[in-house]
N, C-alpha and C positions, 0 to 999 in steps of 0.2 A: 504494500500500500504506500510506505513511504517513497519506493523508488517512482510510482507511476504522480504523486504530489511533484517531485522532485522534475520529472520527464515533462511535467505537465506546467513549471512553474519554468524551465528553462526556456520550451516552446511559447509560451507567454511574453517572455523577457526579448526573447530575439525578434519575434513581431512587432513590441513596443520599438526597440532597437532601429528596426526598418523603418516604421513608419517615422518614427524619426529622422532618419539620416534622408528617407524619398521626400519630406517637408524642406530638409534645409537645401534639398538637391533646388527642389521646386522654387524656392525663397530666390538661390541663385541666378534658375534662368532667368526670373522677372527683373531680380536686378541689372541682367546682362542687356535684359529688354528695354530695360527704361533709358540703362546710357547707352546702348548702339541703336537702339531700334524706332523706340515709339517716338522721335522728334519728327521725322515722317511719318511711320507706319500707324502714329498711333497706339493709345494705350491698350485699343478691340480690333487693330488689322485695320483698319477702314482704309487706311490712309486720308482721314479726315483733319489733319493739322494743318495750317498752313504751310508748312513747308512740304508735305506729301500732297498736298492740291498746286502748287506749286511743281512739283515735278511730276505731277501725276504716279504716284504711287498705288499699285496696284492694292484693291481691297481683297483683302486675303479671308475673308470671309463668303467668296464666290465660289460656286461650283468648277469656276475656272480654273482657281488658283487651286483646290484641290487636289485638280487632275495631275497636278506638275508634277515630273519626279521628284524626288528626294535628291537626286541626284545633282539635278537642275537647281535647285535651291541651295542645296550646299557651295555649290559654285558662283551661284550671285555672292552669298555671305563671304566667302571665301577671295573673292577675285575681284567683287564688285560689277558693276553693272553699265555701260556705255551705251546712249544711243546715240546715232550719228557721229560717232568718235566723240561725243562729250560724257565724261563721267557725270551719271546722276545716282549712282551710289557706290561710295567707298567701299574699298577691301578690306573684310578685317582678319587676312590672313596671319598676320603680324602680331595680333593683339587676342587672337581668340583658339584655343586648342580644341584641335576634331571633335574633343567631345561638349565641346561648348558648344558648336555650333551644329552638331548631332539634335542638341539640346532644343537651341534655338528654332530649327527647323520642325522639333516635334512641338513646340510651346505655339508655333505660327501656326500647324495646322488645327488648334484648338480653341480657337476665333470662329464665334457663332455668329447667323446672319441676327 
């Protein structure tokens, strides 16, 4: 009896454990989102700031923006974005690690209409 309190207080402690460490994961990305992201994109995707209506910033809250790979979006983040040979959005190769922007890229597809 004591061992299955024991199995039963450890499986407890390590789910506490998790949900903790996935809260401060999550805490992260919005920080990551509020200084790389949301001065265009916005704090819900929309690209409803002035400066994302200004460059027209896609609203990531479209069935469009959905559709995109993962792939494709890491490499915006990553490389930044040019139209017309003019950059409208920075690379933040330099500044942000694959799994940040792993991150980033799952936080963006969780923008509701």
């Amino acid at each position: 009896m004591k061992n299955v309190r024991l199995i039963a207080s450890i499986a407890a402690g390590s789910l506490l454990l998790g949900a903790s460490a996935l809260a401060e994961d999550d805490a992260k990305v919005a920080r990551a989102w509020k200084a790389k992201c949301a001065s265009c994109h916005g704090q819900t995707g929309k690209g409803d700031t002035d400066k994302g209506k200004e460059l027209k910033a896609e609203d990531m809250t479209t069935a469009k923006y959905a559709a995109k790979k993962d792939d494709d979006l890491k490499k915006a983040i990553t490389d930044g974005i040019k139209v017309d040979g003019k950059e409208v959005m920075q690379g933040f190769k330099d500044e942000l690690t694959p799994e940040q922007v792993d991150a980033l890229v799952k936080y963006s597809r969780s923008f509701k209409k």
